[in-house]
PDB file of the backbone (N, CA, C, O) and the ligand in Angstrom, with CONECT records:
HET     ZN  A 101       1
ATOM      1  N   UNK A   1      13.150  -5.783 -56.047  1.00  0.00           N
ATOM      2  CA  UNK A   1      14.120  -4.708 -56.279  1.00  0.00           C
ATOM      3  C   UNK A   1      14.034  -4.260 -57.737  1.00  0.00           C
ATOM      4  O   UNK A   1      14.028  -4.936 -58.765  1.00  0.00           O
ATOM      5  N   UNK A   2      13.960  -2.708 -57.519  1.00  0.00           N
ATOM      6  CA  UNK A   2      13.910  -2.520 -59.076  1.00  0.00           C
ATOM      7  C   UNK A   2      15.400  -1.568 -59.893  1.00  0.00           C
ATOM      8  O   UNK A   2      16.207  -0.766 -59.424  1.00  0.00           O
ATOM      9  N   UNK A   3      15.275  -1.958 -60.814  1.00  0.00           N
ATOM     10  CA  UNK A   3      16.636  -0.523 -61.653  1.00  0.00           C
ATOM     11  C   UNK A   3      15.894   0.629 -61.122  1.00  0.00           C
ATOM     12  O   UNK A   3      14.703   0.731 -60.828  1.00  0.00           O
ATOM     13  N   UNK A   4      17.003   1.596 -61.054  1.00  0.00           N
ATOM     14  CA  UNK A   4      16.534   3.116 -60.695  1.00  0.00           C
ATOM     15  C   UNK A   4      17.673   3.599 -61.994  1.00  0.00           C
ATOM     16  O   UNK A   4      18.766   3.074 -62.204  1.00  0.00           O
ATOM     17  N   UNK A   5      17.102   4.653 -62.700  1.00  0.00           N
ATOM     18  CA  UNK A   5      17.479   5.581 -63.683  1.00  0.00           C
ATOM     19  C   UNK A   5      17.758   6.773 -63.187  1.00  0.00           C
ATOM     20  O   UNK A   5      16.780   7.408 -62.792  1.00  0.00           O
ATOM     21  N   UNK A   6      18.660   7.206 -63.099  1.00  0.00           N
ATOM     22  CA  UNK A   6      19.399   8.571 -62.568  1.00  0.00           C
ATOM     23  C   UNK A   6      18.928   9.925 -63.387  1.00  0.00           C
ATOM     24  O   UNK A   6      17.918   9.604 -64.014  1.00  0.00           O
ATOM     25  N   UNK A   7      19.213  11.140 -63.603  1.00  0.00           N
ATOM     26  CA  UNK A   7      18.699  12.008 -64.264  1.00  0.00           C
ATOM     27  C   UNK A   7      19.946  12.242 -65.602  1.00  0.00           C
ATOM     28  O   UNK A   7      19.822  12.840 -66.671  1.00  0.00           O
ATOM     29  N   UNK A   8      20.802  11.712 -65.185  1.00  0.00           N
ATOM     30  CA  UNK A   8      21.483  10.952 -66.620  1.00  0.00           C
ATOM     31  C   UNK A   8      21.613  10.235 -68.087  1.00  0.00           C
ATOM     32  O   UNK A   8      22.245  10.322 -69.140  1.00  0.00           O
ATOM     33  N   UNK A   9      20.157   9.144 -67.179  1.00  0.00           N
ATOM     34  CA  UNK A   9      19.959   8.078 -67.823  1.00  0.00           C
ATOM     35  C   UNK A   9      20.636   6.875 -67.322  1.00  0.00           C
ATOM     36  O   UNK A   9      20.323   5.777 -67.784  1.00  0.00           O
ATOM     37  N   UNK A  10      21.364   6.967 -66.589  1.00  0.00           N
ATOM     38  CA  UNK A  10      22.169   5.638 -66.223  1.00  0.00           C
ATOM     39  C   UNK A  10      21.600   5.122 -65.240  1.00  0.00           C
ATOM     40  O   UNK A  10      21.361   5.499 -64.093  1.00  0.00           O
ATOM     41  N   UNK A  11      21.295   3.680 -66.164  1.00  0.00           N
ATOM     42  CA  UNK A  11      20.682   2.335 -65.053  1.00  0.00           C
ATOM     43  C   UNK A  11      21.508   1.790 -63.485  1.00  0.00           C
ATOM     44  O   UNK A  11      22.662   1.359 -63.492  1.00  0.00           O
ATOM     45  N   UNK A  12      20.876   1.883 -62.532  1.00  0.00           N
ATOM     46  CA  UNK A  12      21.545   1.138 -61.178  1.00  0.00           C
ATOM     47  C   UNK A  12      20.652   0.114 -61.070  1.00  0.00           C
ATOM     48  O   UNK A  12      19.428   0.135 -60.941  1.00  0.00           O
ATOM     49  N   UNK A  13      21.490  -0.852 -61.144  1.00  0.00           N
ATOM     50  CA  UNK A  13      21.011  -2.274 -60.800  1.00  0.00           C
ATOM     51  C   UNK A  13      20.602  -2.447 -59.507  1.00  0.00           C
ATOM     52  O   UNK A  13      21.146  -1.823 -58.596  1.00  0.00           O
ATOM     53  N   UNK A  14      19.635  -3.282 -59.298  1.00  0.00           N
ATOM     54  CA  UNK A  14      19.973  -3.685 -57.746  1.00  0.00           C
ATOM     55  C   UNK A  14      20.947  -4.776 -57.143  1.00  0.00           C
ATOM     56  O   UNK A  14      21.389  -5.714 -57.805  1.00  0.00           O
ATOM     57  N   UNK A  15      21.215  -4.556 -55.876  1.00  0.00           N
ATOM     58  CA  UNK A  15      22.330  -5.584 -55.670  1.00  0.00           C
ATOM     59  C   UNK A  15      22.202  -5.941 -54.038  1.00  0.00           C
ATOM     60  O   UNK A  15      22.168  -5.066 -53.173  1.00  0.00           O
ATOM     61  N   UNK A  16      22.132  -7.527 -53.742  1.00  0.00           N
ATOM     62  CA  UNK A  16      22.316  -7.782 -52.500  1.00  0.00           C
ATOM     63  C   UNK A  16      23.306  -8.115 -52.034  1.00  0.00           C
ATOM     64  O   UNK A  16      23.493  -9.282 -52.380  1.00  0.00           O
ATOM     65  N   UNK A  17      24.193  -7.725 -51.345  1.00  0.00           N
ATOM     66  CA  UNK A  17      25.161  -8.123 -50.569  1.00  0.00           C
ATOM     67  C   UNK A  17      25.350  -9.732 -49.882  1.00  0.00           C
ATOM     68  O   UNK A  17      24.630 -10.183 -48.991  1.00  0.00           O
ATOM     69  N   UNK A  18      26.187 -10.258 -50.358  1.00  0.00           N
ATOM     70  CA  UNK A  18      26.255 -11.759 -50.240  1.00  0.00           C
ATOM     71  C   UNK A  18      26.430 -12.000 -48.756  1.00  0.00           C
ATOM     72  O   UNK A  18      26.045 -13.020 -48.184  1.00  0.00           O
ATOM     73  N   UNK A  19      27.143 -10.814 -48.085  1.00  0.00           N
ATOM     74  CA  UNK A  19      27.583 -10.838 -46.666  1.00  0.00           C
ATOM     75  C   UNK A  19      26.736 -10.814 -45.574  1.00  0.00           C
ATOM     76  O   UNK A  19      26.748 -11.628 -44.651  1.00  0.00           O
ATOM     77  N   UNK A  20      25.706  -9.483 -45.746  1.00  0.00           N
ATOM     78  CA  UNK A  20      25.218  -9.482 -45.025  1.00  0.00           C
ATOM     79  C   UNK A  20      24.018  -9.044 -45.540  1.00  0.00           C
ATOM     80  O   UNK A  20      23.216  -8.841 -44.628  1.00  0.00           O
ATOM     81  N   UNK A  21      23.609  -8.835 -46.548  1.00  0.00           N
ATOM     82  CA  UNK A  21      22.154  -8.842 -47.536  1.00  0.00           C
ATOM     83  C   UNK A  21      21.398  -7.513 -47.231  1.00  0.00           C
ATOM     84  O   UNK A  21      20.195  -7.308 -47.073  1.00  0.00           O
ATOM     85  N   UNK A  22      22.571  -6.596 -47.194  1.00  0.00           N
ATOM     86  CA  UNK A  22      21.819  -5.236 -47.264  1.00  0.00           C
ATOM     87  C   UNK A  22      21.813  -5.322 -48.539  1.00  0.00           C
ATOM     88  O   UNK A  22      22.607  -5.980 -49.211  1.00  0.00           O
ATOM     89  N   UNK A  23      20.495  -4.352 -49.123  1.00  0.00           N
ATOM     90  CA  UNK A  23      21.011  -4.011 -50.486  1.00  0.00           C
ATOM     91  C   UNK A  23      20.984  -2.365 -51.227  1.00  0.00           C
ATOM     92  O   UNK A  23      20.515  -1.333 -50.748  1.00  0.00           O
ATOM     93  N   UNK A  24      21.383  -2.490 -51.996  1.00  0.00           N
ATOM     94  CA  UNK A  24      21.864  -0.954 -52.389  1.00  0.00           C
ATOM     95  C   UNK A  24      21.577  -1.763 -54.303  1.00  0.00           C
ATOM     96  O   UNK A  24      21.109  -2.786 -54.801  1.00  0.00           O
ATOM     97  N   UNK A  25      22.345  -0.236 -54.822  1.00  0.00           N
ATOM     98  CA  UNK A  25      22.238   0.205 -56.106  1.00  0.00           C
ATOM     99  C   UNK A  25      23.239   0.293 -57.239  1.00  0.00           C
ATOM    100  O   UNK A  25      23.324   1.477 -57.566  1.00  0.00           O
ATOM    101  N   UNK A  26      24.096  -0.535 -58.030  1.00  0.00           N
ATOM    102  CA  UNK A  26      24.807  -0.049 -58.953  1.00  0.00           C
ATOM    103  C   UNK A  26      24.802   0.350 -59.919  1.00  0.00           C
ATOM    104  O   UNK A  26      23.929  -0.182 -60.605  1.00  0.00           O
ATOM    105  N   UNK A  27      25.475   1.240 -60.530  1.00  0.00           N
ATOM    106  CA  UNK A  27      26.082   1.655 -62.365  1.00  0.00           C
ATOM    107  C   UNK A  27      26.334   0.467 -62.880  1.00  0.00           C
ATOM    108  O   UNK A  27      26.029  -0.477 -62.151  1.00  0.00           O
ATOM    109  N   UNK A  28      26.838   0.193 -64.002  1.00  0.00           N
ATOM    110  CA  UNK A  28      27.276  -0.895 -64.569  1.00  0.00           C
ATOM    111  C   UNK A  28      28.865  -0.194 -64.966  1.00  0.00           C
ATOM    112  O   UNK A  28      28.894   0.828 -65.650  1.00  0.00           O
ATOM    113  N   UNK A  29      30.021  -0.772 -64.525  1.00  0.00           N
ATOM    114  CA  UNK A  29      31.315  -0.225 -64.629  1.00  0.00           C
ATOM    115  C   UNK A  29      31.466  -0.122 -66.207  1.00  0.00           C
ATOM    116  O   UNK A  29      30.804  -0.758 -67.028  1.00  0.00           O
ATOM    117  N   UNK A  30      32.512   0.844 -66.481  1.00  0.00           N
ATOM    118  CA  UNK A  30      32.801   1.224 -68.156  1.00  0.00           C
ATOM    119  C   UNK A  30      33.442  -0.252 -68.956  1.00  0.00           C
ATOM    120  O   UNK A  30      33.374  -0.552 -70.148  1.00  0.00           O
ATOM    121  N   UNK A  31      34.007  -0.931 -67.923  1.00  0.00           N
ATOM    122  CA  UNK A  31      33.962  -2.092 -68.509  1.00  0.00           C
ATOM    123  C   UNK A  31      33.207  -3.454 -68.838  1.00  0.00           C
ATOM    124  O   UNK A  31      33.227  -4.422 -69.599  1.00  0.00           O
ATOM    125  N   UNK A  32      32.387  -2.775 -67.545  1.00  0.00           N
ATOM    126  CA  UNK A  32      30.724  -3.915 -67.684  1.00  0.00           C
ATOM    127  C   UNK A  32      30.280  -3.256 -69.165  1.00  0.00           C
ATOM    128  O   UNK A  32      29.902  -3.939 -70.116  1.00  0.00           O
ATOM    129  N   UNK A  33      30.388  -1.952 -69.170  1.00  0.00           N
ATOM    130  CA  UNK A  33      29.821  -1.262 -70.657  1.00  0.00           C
ATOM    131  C   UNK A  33      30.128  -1.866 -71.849  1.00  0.00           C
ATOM    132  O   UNK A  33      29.238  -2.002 -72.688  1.00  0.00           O
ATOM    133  N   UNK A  34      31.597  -2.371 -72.125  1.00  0.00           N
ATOM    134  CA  UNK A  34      31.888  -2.627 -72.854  1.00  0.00           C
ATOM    135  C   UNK A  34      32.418  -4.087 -73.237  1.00  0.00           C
ATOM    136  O   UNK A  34      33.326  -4.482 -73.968  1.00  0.00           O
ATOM    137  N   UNK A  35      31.234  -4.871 -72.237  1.00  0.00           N
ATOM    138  CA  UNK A  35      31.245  -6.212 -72.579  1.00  0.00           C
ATOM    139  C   UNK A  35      32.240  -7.367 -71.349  1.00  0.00           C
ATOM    140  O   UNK A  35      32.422  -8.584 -71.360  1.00  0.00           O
ATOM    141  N   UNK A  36      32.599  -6.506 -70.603  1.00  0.00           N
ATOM    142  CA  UNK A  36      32.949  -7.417 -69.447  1.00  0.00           C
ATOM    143  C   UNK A  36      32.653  -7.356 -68.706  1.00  0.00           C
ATOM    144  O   UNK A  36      32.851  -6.459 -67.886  1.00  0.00           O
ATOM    145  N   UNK A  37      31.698  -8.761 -68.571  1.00  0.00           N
ATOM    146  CA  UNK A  37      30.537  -8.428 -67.632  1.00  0.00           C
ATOM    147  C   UNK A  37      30.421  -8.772 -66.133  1.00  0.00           C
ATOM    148  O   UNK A  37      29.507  -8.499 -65.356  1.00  0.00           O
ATOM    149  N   UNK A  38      31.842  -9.594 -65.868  1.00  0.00           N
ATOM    150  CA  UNK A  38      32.293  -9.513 -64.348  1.00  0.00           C
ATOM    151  C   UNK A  38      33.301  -8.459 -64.226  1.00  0.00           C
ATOM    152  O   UNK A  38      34.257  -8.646 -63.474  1.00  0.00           O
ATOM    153  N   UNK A  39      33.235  -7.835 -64.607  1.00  0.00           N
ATOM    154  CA  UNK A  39      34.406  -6.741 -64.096  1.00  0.00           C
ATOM    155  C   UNK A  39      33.774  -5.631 -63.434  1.00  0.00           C
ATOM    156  O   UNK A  39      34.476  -4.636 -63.613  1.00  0.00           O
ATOM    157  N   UNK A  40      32.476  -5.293 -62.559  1.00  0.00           N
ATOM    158  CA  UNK A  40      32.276  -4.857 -61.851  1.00  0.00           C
ATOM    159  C   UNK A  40      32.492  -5.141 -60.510  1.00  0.00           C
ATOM    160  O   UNK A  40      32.404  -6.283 -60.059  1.00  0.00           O
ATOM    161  N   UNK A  41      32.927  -3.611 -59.475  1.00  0.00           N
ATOM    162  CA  UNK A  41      33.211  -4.143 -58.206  1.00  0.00           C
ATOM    163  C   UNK A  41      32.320  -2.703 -57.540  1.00  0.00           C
ATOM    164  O   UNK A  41      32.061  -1.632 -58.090  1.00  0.00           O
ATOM    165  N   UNK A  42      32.050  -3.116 -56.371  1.00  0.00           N
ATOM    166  CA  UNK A  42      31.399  -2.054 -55.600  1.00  0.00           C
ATOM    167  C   UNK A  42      31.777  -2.953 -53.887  1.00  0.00           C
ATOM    168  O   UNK A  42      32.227  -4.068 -53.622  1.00  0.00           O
ATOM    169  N   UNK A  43      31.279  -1.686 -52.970  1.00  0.00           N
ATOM    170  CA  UNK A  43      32.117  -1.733 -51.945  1.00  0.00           C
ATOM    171  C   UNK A  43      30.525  -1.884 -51.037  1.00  0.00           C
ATOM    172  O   UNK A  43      29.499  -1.358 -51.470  1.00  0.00           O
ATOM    173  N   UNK A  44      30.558  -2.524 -50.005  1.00  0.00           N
ATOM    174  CA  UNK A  44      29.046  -2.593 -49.334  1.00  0.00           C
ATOM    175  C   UNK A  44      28.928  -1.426 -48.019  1.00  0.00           C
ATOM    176  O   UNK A  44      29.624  -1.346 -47.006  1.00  0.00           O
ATOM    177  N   UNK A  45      28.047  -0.778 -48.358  1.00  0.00           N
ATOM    178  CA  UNK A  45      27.946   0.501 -47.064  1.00  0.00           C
ATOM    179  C   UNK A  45      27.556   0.122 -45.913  1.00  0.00           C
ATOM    180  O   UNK A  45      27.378   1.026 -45.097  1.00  0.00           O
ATOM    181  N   UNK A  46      27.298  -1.310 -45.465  1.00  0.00           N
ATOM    182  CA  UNK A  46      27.061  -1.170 -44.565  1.00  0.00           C
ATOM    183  C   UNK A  46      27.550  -2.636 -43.952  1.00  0.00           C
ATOM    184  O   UNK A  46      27.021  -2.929 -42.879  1.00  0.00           O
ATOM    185  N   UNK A  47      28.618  -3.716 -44.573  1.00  0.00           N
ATOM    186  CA  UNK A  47      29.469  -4.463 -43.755  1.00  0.00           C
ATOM    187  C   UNK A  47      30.868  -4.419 -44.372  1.00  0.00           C
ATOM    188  O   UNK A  47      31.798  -5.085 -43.918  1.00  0.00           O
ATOM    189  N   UNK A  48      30.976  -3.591 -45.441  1.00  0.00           N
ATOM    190  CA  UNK A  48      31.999  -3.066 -45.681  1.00  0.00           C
ATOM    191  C   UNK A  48      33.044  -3.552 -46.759  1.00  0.00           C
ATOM    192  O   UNK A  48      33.918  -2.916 -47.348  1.00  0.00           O
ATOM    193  N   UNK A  49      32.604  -5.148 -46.844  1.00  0.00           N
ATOM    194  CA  UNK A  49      32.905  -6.341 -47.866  1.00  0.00           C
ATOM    195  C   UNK A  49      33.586  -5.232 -49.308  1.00  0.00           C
ATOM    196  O   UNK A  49      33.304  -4.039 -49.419  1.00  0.00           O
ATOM    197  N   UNK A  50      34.345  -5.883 -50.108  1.00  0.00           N
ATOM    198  CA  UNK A  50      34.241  -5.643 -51.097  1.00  0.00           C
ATOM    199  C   UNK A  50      34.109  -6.628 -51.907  1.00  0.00           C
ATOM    200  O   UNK A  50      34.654  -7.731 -51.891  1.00  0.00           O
ATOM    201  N   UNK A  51      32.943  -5.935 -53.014  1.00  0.00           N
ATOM    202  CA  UNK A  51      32.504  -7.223 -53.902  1.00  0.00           C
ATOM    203  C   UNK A  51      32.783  -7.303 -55.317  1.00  0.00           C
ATOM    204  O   UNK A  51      32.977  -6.294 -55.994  1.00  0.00           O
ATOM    205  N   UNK A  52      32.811  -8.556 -55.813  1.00  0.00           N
ATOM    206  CA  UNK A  52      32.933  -8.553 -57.325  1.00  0.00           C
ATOM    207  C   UNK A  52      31.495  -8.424 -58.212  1.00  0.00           C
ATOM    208  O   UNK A  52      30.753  -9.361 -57.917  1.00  0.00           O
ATOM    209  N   UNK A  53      30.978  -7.629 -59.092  1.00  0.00           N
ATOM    210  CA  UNK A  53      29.914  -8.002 -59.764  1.00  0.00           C
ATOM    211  C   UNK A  53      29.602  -8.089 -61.101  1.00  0.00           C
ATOM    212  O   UNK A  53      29.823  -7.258 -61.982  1.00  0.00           O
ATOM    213  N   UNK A  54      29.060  -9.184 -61.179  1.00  0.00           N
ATOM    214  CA  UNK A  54      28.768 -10.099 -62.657  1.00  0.00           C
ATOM    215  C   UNK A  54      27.657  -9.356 -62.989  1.00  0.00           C
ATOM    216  O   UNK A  54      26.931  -8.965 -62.074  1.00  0.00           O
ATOM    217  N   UNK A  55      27.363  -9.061 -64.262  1.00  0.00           N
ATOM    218  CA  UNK A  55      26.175  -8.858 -64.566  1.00  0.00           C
ATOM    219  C   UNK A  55      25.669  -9.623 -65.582  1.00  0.00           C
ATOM    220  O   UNK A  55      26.323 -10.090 -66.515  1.00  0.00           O
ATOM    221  N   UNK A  56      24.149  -9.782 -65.331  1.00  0.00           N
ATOM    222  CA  UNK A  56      23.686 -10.740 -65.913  1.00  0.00           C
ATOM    223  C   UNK A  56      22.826 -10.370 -67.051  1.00  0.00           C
ATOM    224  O   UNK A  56      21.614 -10.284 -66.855  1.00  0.00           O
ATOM    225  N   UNK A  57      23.408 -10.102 -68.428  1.00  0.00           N
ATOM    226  CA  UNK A  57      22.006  -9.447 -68.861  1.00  0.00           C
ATOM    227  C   UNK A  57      20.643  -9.739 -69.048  1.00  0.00           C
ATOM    228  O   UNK A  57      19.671  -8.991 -68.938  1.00  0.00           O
ATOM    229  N   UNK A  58      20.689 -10.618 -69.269  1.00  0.00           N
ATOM    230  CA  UNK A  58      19.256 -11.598 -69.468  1.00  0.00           C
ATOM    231  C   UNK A  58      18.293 -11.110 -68.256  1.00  0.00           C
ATOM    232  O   UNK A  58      17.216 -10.594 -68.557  1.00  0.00           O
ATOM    233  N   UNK A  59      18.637 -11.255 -66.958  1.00  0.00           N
ATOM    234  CA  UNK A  59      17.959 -10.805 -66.036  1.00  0.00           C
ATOM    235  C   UNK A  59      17.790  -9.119 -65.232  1.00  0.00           C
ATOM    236  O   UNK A  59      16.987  -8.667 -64.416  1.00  0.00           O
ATOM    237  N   UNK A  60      19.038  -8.520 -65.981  1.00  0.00           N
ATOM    238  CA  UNK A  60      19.200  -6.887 -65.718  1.00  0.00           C
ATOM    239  C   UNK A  60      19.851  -7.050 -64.368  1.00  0.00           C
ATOM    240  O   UNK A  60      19.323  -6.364 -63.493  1.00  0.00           O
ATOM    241  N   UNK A  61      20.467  -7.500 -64.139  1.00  0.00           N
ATOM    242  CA  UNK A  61      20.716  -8.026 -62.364  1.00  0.00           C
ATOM    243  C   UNK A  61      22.220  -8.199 -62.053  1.00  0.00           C
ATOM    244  O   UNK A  61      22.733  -8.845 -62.967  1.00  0.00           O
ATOM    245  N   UNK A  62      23.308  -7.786 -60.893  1.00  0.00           N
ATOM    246  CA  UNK A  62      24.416  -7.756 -61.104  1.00  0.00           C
ATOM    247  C   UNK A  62      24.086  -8.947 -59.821  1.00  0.00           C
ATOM    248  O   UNK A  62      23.241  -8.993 -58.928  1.00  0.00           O
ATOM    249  N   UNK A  63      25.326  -9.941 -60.286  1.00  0.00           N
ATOM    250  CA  UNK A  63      25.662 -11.094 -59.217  1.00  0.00           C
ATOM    251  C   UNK A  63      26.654 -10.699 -58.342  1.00  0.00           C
ATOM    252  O   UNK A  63      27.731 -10.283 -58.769  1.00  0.00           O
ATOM    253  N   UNK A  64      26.406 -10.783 -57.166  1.00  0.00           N
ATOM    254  CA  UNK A  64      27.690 -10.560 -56.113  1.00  0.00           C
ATOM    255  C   UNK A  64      28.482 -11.499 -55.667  1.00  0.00           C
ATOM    256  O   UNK A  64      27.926 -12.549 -55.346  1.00  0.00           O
ATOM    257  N   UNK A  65      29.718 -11.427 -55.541  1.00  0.00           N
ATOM    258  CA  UNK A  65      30.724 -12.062 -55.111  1.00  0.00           C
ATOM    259  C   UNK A  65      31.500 -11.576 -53.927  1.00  0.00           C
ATOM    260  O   UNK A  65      31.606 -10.364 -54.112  1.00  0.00           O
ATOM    261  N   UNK A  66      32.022 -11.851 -52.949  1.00  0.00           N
ATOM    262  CA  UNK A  66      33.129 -11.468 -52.387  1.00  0.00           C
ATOM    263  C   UNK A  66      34.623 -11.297 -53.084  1.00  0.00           C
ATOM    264  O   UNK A  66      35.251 -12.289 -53.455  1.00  0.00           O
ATOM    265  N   UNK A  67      34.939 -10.464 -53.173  1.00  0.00           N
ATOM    266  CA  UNK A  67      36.197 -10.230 -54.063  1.00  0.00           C
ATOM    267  C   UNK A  67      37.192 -11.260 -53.717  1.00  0.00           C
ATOM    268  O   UNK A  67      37.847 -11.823 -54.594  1.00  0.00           O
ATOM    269  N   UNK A  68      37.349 -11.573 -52.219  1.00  0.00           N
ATOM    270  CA  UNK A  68      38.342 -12.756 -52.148  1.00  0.00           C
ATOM    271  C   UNK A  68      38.163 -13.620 -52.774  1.00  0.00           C
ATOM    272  O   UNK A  68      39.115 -14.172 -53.326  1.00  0.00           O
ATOM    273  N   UNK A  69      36.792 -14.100 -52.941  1.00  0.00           N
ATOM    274  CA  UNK A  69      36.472 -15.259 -53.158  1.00  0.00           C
ATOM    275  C   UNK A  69      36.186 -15.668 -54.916  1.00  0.00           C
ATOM    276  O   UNK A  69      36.203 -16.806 -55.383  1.00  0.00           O
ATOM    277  N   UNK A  70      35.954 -14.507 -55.599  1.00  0.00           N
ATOM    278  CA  UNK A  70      36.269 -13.885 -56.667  1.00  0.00           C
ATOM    279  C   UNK A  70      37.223 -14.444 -57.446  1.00  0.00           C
ATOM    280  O   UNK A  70      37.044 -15.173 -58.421  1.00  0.00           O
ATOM    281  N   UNK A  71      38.907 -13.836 -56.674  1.00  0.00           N
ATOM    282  CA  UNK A  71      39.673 -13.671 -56.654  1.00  0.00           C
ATOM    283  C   UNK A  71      40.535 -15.551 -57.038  1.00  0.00           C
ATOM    284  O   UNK A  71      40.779 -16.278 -58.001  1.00  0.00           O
ATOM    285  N   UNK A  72      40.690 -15.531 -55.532  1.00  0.00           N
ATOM    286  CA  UNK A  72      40.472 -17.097 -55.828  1.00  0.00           C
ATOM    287  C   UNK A  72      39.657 -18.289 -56.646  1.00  0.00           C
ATOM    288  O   UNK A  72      39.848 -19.504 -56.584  1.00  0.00           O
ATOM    289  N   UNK A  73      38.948 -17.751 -57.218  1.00  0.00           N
ATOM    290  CA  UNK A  73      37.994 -18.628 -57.550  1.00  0.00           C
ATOM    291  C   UNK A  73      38.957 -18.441 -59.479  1.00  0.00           C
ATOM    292  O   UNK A  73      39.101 -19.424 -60.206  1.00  0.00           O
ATOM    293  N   UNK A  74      39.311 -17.406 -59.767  1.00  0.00           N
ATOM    294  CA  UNK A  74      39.864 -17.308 -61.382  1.00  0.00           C
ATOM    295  C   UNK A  74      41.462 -17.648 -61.170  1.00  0.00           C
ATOM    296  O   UNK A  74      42.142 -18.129 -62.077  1.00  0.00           O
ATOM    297  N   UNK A  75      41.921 -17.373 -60.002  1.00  0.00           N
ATOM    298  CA  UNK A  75      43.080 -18.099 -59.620  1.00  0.00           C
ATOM    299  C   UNK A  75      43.194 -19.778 -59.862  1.00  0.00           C
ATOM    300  O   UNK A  75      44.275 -20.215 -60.256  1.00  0.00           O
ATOM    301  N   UNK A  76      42.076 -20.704 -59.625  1.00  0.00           N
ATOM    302  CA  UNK A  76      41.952 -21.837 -59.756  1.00  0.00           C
ATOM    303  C   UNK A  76      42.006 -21.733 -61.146  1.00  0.00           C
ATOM    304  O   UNK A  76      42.933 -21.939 -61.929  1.00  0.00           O
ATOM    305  N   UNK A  77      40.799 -21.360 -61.326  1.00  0.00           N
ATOM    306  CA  UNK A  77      39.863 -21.905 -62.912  1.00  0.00           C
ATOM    307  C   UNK A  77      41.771 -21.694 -63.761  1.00  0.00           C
ATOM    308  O   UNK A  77      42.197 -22.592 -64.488  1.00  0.00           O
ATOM    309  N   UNK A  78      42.567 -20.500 -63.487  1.00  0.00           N
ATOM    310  CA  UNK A  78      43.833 -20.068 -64.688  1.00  0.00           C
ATOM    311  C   UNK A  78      44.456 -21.312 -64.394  1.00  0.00           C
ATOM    312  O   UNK A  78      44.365 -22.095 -65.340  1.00  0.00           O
ATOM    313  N   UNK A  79      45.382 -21.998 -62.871  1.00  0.00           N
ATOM    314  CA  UNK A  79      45.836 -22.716 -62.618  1.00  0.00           C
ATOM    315  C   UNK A  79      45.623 -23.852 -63.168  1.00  0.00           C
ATOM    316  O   UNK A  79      46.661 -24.445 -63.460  1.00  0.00           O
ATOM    317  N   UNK A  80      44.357 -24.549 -63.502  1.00  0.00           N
ATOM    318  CA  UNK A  80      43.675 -25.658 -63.573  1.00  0.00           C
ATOM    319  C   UNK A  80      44.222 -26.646 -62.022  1.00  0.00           C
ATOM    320  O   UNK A  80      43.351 -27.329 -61.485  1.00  0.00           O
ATOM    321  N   UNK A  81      45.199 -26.645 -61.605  1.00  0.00           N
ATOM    322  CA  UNK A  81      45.112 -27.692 -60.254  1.00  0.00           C
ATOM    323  C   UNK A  81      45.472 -26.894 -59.358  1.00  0.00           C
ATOM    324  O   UNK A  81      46.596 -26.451 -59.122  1.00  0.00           O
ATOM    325  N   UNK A  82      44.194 -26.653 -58.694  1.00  0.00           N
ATOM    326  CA  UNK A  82      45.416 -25.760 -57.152  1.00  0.00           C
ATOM    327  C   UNK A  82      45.534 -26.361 -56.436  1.00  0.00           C
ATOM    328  O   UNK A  82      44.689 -27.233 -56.232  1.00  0.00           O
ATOM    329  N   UNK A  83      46.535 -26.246 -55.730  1.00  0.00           N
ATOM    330  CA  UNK A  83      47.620 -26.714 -54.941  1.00  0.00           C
ATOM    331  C   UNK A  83      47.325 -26.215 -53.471  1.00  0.00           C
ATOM    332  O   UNK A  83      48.110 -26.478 -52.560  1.00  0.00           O
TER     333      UNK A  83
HETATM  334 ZN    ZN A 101      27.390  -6.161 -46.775  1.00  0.00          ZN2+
END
């Protein structure tokens, strides 16, 4: 999978869907822009999931998450003991 460059200039990552491993193309969100680099989310076109995505710079590559799982997962880490 490669980046595709828009007539913009703006990089789309590639991205596989954790769900069901279609894959498609993202932007990097204005807040991925500006240094937060899980704060991307995109929606999957074709099982419908919504996902969280990390980006990785080192590899140019956004990590997918399931947003629930996302979700829960910084719910713990804040909590330190979940219950
Ligand atoms: Zn999917």
């Amino acid at each position: 999978m490669e980046i595709k460059v828009d007539a913009q200039g703006t990089k789309h990552y590639p991205v596989i869907c954790c769900n069901c491993k279609h894959d498609f193309h993202v932007a990097k969100s204005i807040l991925q822009e500006m240094g937060l680099l899980e704060a991307g989310m995109a929606t999957c076109t074709v099982c419908g999931k919504s996902l969280n995505l990390t980006f990785l710079p080192d590899e140019e590559q956004m990590k997918p998450m399931l947003l629930a799982d996302f979700m829960q997962q910084k719910k713990t880490n804040q909590d330190g003991n979940p219950s």
